[in-house]
N, C-alpha and C positions, 0 to 999 in steps of 0.2 A: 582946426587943420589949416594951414598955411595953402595960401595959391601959390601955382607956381608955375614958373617963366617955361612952359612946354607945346610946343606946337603939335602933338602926334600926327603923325602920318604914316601910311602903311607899310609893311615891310615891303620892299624889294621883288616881283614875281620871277624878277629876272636878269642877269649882271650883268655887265659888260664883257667885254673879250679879257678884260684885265681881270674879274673877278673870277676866284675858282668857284667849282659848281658842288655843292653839298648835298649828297642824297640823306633819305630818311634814317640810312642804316648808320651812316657816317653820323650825324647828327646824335643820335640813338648811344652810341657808343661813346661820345665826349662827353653827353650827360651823364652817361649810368659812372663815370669813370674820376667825375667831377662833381656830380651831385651835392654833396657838403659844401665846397668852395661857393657852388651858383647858389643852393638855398641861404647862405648866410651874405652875399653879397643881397638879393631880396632882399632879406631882413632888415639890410644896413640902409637900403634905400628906402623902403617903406615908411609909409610917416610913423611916428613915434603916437600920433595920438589915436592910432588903431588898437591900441591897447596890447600887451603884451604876447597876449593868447591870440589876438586874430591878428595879431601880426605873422605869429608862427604858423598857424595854416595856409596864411595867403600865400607866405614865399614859400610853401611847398605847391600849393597851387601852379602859382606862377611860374616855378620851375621846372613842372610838369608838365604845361603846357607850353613848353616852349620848342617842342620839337616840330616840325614843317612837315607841310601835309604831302610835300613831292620833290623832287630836285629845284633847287634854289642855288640864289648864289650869295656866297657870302665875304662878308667885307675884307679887303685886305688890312685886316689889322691884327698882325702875330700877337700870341700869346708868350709872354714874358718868362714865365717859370719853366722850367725843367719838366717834361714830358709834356706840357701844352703847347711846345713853341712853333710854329708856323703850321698850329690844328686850324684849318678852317673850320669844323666843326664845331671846334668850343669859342671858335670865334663869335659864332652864327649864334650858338644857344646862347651866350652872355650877353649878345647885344637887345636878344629878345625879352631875355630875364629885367635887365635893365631899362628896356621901353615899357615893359608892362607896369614895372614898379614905379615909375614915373608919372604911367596914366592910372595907377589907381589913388594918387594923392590930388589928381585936379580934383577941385570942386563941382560939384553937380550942377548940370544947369538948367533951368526950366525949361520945358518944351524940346527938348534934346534926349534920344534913347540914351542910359549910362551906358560908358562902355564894362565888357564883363569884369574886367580887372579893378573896376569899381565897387564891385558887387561883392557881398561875403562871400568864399566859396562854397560851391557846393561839393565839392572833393577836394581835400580829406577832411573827413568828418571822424570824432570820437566823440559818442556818447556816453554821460555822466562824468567826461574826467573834464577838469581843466587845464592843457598843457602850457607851460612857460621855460624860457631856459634857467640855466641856473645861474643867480645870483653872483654879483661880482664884488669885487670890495668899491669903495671909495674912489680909487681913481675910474674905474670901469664906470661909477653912476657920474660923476662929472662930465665923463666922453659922454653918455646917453642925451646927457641935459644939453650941450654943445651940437650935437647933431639934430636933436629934437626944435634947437632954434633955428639953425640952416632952412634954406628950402630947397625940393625934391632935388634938384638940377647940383645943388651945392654937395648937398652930399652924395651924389651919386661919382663928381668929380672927384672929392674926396677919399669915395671906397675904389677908384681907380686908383688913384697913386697911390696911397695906401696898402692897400688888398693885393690889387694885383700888378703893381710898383711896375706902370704906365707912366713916359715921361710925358709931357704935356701933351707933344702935339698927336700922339697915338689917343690920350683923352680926349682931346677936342674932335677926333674922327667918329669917337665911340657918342659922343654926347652928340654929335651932328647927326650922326645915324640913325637918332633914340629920336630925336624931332626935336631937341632943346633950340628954342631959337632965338636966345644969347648967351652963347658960349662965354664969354667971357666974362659977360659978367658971377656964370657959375664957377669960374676959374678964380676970381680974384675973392669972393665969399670963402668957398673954401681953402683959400690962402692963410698960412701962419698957424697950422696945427699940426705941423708934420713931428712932432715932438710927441703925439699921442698913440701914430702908426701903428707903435709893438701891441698896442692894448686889444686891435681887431682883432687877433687870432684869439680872444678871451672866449671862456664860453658863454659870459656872459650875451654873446652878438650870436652864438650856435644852436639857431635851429632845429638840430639833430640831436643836441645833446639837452635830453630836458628833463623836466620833475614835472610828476602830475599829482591833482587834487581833486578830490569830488566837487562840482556843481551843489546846486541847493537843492537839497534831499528831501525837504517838505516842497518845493513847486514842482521838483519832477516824477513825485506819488501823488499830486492832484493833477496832472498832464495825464499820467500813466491811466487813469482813471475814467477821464474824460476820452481817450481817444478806444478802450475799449466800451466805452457806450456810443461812439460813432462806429463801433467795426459791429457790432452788435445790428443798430438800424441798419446798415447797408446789405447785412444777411438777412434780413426780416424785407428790406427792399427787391434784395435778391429771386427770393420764393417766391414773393408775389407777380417777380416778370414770369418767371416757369412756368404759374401755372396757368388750364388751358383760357383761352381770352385772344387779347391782344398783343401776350407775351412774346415771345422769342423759342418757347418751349416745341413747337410742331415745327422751327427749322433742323434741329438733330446737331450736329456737329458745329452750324457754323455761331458764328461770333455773335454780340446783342447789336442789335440793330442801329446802325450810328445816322442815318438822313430817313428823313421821313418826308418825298417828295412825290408826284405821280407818274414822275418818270419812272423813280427806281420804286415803287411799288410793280408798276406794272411790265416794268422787265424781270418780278418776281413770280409772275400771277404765272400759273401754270398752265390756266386755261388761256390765255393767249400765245400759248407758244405756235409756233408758226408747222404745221404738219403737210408736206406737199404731200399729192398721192399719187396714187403708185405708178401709177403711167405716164405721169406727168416729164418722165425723162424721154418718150418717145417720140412727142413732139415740141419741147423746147430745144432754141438755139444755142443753148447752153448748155454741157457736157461735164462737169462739177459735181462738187459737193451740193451745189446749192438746186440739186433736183434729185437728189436721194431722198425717197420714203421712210417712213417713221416708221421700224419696226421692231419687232419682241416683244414679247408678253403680256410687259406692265407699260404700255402707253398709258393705259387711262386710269393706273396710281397715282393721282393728284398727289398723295399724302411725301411718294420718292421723288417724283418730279418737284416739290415746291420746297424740301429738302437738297437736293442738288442745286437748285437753283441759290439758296440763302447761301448756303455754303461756296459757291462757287463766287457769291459779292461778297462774301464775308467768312473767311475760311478761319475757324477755331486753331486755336492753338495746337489741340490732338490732332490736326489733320495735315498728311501728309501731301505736301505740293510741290509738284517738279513741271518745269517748262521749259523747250528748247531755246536753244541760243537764241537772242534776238525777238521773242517772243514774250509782249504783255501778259503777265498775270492779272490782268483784275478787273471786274465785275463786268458783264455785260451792258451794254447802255439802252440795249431794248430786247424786246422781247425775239430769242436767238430761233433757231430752228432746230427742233427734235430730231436727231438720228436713228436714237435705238433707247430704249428701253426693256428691261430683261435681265432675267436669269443668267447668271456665268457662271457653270462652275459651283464655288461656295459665295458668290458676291453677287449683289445687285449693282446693276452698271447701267449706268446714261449717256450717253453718247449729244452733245451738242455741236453747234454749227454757227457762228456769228460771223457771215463773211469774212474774216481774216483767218480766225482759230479753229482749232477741233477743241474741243473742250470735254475729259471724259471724269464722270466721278465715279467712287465708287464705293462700297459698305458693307462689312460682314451680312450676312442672312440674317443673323441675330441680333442686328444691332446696328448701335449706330457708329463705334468705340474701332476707331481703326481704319476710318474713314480717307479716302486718296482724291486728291485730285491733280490731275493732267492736263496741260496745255499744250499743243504744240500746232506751229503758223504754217499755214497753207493757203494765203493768198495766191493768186496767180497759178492754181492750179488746172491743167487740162484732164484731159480724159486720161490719158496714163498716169497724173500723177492723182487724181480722185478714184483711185481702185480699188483701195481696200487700206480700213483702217484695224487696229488692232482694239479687241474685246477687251485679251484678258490673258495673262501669265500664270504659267501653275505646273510645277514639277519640272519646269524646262520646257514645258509645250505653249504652245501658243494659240490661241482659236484668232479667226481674222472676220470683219466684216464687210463684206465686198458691194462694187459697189452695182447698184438693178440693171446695167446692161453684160453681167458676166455669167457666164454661159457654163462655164468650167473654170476649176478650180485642182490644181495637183500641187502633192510636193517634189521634190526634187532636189538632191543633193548636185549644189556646184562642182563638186572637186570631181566627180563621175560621170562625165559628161555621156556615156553610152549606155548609161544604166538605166536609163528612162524614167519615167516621172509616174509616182504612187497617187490615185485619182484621191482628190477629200470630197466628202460628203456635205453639200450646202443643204441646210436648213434655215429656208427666210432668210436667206444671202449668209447667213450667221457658216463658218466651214467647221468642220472637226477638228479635236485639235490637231496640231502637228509638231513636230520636234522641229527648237530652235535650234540658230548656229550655235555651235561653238562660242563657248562663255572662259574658260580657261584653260590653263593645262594644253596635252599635244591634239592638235589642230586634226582630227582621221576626215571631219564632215564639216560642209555648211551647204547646212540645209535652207533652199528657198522657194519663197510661193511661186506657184506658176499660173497666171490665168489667162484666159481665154473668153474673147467677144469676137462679135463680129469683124473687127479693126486687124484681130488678130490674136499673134501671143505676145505673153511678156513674162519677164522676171523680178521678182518684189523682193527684196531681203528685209529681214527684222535687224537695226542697229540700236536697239535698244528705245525705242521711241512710238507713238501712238500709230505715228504714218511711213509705212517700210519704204526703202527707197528703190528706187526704178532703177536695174543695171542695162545700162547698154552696151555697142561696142562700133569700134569708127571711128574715123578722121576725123576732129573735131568740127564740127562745121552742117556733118553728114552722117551723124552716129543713127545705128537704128538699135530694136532692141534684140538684147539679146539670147534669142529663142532659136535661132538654128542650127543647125550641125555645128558647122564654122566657129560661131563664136562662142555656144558650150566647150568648144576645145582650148577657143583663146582665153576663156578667162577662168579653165581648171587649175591652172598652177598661181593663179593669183588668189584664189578667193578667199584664202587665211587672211589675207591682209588688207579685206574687208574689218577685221576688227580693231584694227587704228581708227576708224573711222567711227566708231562710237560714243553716242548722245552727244555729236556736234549740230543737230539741224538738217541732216543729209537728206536733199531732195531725190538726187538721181548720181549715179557713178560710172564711169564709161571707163572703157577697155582699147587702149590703143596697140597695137603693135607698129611702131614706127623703125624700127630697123631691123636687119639679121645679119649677123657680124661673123664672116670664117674665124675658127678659130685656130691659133697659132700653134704648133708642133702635131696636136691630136686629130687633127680634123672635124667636121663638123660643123656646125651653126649654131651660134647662140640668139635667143629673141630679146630684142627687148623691147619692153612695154611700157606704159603709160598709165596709170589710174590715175583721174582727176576725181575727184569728189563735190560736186555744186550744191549750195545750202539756200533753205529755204530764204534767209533774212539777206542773200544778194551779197554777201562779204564770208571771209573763214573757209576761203575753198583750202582739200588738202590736195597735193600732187602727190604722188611717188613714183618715181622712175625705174622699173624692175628688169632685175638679169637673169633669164632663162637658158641653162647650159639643156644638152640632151640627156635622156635619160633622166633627168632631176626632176622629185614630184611637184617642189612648190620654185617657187620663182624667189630670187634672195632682193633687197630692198637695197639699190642703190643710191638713191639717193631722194628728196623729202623736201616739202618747200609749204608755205603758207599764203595765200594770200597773194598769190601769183599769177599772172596771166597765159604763164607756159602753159601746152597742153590744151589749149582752151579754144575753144572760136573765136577771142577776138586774137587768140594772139599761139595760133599751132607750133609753134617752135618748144623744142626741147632741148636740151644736152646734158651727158650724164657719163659719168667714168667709175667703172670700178677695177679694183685690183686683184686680178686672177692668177691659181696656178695652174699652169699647164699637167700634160700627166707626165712629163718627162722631170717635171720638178723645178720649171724657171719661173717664173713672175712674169706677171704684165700689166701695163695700163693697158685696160679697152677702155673706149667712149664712141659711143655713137651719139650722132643727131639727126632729126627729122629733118625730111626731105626738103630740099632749099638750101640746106646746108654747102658751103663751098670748098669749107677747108674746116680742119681743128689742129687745135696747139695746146702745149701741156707744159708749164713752167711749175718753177719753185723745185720741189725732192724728184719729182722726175720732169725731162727735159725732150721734146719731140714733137715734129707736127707731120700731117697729111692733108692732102688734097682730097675730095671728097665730103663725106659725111662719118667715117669709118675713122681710128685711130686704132695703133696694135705698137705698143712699144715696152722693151727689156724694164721692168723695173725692179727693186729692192723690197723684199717685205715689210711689211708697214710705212712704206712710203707713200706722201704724200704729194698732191699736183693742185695746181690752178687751171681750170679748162677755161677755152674761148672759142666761142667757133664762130665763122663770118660767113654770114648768110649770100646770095645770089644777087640781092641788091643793093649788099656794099653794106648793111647795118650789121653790127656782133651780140653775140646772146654769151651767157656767161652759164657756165654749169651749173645742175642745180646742188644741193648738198642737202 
C-alpha cells in the first residue's frame, strides 16, 4: 500500500456566514438519493491493494457513515450534474466520503490509535459469501492497474474530474477540504488520462452491482465447530454463577455483577440500610424525606430488600425502568435509606431514599418476572413537597404513602369545588386506594389527594409519577395552597389541563387569575388565568395562559410557552390574546396582561391598540395578530403562544 500525501483534519463543526448549514435530514436525503454515485466514488479512491472484497465493504461503510451527527456546514462547492446541482447536502456527504477514503489508505503508525476508516469494517458484514463487482474487459483492468499506481490524493483528483466532471479549481477545494496537503502536486499525477473517463461508469468500479462466491467451506465447518464449544462452556459457566454461593442467583432480576469493590458491596448489604425511627421527625430541624420512618410489613425481608437493591445498581434486561426528566438512573453510591417495604396490592414494593432520589422497586408476589423500577428527583424538597409518595397503581386507583407528620388524608375531586372531600383510611401512613385523574377520553373528574398536618391543608395531584405535585394558587411571588374556598373555585375550570403536564418532573403548579376582561356585545366577564408548572431538575417549566367565558365548565387554552420566565417569581408578567365570538355573531381579539401592564397592541391580520392591560378589537375569523404589551417601566413583554 502506497503512502500518501494527506494531512486529515477534522470536519468542519461549524461554517462561516458564507457557508450554508446542513441538517441531518438534508444530509440523510442526498445520500439515500445518491448512494450508488458516493459508494463507487469510495471504491475509486480506496487503494486497490485492499483487495477486491474489502474494498467493497469499506466504501459501503464509509458511505454510510458519512452522515453528521447535527447541523453542520457545508462547503460551497456545487454539485455539477443534474439534480445534485447547488445540494449542499450531497456536497457535505461527498466530501466526507472522500476524506475517509483517503484516511484509510495512510499507513499505520506505531504508537498512534488507527483511525476507524483504517480499520476492516464492522458494518456491513456478509457471512460465507465473498462479494466483488463484476468483471470488466481489458480496457477496465488497464484503468485498475493505472489507478492502483496513483497515490490516494491522485486518484481521488482523478474520480473528481472524471466522475463527477469538477473543473479544477472546484477539485482543489474538494482536496483542500479532505486535508490533502499538496494539491498540486495531486493535480499534476493525475494529469493525462482524461482519455479513460468513459470507463468509470463500468461496473467493473460499481459497488452495488456485484457477484458472490462462497468463502472456504472446510475452515468455516472447523470455526463453526469451535465456537459452539465456546457457547457450550459459557453455559456451563453460566449455572455455576446461579447457583446458591457467591453467585448472582439471590439478586432476582437484576444484572451479573460487573465491580466487585467495598463500596458497592456495601451499598448492596441490606443490613446497613439506614432505618430512622419513628419520632425522629418530631424533633429534627429537618422536615423531608430524609426523617420518614421505615415502614410495612417486610422491613426485615433481607431476602427483597437485597433484591431491590442489586437490581436498582444493576437493572436486567426484563426490568422495567422509568425516571423523571432530569433524573439519574443508577446505582446508589452508599448505603440509601429505607422507606417502605410491603405488601401492595398484587406486588411487593420498596420504597428508597438517597438524598436526591426516591427510588421505588417493585415485583409480582410470585416472582420475580416483571419486575419495575422507579426513579424520580426530589432534592430540595420541604415539608409540602415531602408529603406523600405514591405505592402503587392498579385499576385506575392509586394507594399513596404519606408522610409521619399527616394527620389526614381525603380525596377530592378538583373540578367540584363544593362537593367536599371523601375521608381515606391511613394504615401505617400507607391511605386506601383512591381514584386517579383523568387518563383519557372526556375530562367529568380530576381527582386529588388532600392532606392535612398541623401546617395545615394542601392539594397533591398524581401526574403520572412517584411524587404527586403540590397545586397552589396566587401571584407569583405569594402563592399559597390551594385548600380554600376561593381557590377550589379558581382552579375548577382549569383542572383538565392538568394533564399536559404529564411525566415532565412536576414539582408544584399554581393557579393565577391575573385579569377579568368585560366582554364586548354580551356582557359579562371573562377570567383569565395563568398555570405555570415548576419541575423538580430547576428547567422545562410549562406556562399556559387560559380563557374563562361565564357559564363555561372548563377554561379554553390560550396560549403555551416552555421554558419561560412569564408567570413565575422572577419574572410575573404575562400576555395572551385569543380570538372570541361574541353572541351577536362578530369576532374579536381579546388580550389581557398582568398587572403593570401599560398599554397593548395587536399587529399583522389584525390591527389595534389600548391603554391599559385590557385589549377588545373587531376581528376576522381565523385571523391572526402579533401582541406586545409595554409594561410601567418602560420595558415590553411579547405574547405568549
Amino acid at each position: 500500500m502506497q503512502s500518501q500525501d494527506v494531512a486529515p483534519r477534522p470536519a468542519p463543526a461549524s461554517g462561516s456566514a458564507a457557508d450554508p448549514v446542513v441538517d441531518v435530514e438534508q444530509a440523510e436525503a442526498a445520500l439515500v438519493e445518491h448512494y450508488p454515485r458516493l459508494a463507487r466514488i469510495a471504491y475509486l479512491v480506496l487503494p486497490p491493494g485492499l483487495g477486491r472484497g474489502r474494498r467493497v465493504l469499506t466504501a459501503h461503510a464509509l458511505t454510510q457513515r458519512a452522515l453528521p451527527r447535527g447541523r453542520t456546514a457545508a462547503p460551497v462547492i456545487p454539485a455539477q450534474s443534474a439534480g445534485r446541482e447547488g445540494d449542499p447536502g450531497y456536497a457535505f456527504v461527498r466530501l466526507q466520503v472522500v476524506r475517509t477514503a483517503l484516511e484509510a489508505g495512510l499507513p499505520l503508525k506505531r504508537r498512534a490509535w488507527p483511525k476507524r476508516s483504517q480499520l476492516p469494517p464492522l458494518l456491513p458484514q456478509v457471512w460465507g459469501l465473498r462479494l466483488f463487482p463484476r468483471s470488466g474487459g481489458a480496457d477496465e483492468l488497464a484503468l485498475d492497474q493505472r489507478l492502483s499506481a496513483m497515490s490516494g490524493p491522485a486518484r481521488a483528483a482523478w474520480v473528481l474530474r472524471g466522475l463527477e466532471k469538477l473543473p479544477d479549481g472546484d477539485v482543489r477545494e474538494v482536496l483542500t477540504a479532505a486535508g490533502v496537503a499538496d494539491v498540486d502536486a495531486a493535480l499534476a499525477e493525475a494529469a493525462g488520462t482524461e482519455d479513460a473517463y468513459a470507463l468509470l461508469d463500468s461496473p467493473e468500479f460499481d459497488p452495488c452491482s456485484l457477484q458472490a462466491r462462497p468463502t472456504d467451506l472446510m475452515r468455516r465447518r472447523q470455526h463453526m465447530k469451535a465456537a459452539l464449544a465456546a457457547a457450550a462452556a459459557v453455559a456451563v459457566c453460566g449455572a455455576l454463577l446461579g447457583m446458591p454461593g457467591d453467585g448472582w442467583g439471590p439478586d432476582g432480576a437484576a444484572a451479573p455483577p460487573y465491580a466487585q469493590n467495598p463500596a458497592a458491596q456495601a451499598a448492596l448489604n441490606p443490613a446497613l440500610l439506614l432505618k430512622v425511627p419513628a419520632a425522629a421527625w418530631e424533633s429534627s430541624a429537618r422536615t423531608d424525606f430524609s426523617v420518614w420512618p421505615a415502614r410495612g410489613g417486610l422491613t426485615g425481608d433481607s431476602a427483597l430488600l437485597r433484591r431491590a437493591l442489586a437490581v436498582w445498581a444493576r437493572p436486567g434486561e426484563s426490568v422495567q425502568v422509568s425516571a423523571t426528566p432530569g433524573t439519574p438512573s443508577g446505582g446508589p453510591s452508599g448505603p440509601p435509606q429505607l422507606l417502605y417495604a410491603g405488601i401492595v396490592d398484587n406486588a411487593r414494593v420498596v420504597l428508597f431514599y438517597d438524598g436526591l432520589r426516591i427510588v421505588r422497586y417493585a415485583e409480582p408476589r410470585d416472582g420475580t418476572k416483571g419486575a419495575a423500577l422507579d426513579f424520580a428527583r426530589v432534592d430540595g424538597a420541604d415539608r409540602a413537597g415531602a408529603g406523600a409518595v405514591v405505592l402503587g397503581r392498579a385499576d385506575g386507583n392509586i394507594r399513596y404513602l404519606t408522610a409521619p407528620w399527616v394527620t389526614k388524608a381525603a380525596e377530592r375531586d378538583l373540578l367540584k369545588p363544593s362537593a367536599g372531600a371523601m375521608d381515606l383510611t391511613l394504615t401505617g401512613g400507607a391511605t386506601a386506594p383512591m381514584a386517579g385523574p383523568a387518563q383519557s377520553g372526556a375530562c367529568t373528574s380530576w381527582n386529588v389527594l388532600q392532606l392535612t398536618d398541623a401546617s395545615g391543608t394542601r392539594l397533591l395531584t398524581d401526574l403520572g409519577e412517584l411524587v404527586p405535585a403540590r397545586l397552589t394558587a396566587g401571584r407569583p411571588g405569594s402563592v399559597k395552597d390551594a385548600s380554600g374556598a376561593g381557590a377550589l373555585r379558581a382552579w375548577a375550570p382549569y383542572a383538565c389541563s392538568l394533564g399536559a403536564m404529564r411525566s415532565s418532573g412536576v414539582r408544584s403548579v399554581n393557579a393565577w387569575a391575573y385579569a377579568s376582561q368585560p366582554l364586548p356585545d354580551t356582557g359579562g366577564a371573562a377570567d383569565w388565568v395563568c398555570t405555570r408548572a415548576e419541575t423538580w431538575q430547576g428547567g422545562g417549566e410549562r406556562v399556559l395562559a387560559q380563557f374563562h367565558t361565564p357559564g363555561s365548565t372548563y377554561g379554553a387554552v390560550a396560549a403555551k410557552a416552555e421554558n419561560v420566565p412569564a408567570c413565575g417569581a422572577k419574572d410575573p408578567q404575562v400576555l395572551a390574546g385569543v380570538l372570541w365570538k361574541s353572541g351577536t355573531g362578530s369576532w374579536y381579539l381579546l388580550a389581557a396582561g398582568s398587572r403593570g401592564t401599560s398599554s397593548i397592541s395587536a399587529t399583522g391580520g389584525v390591527t389595534g391598540s389600548a391603554r391599559g392591560n385590557l385589549l377588545a378589537v373587531k376581528a376576522e375569523q381565523g385571523g391572526r395578530a402579533e401582541l406586545k404589551g409595554t409594561l410601567e417601566d418602560g420595558r415590553t413583554v411579547g405574547g405568549l403562544r
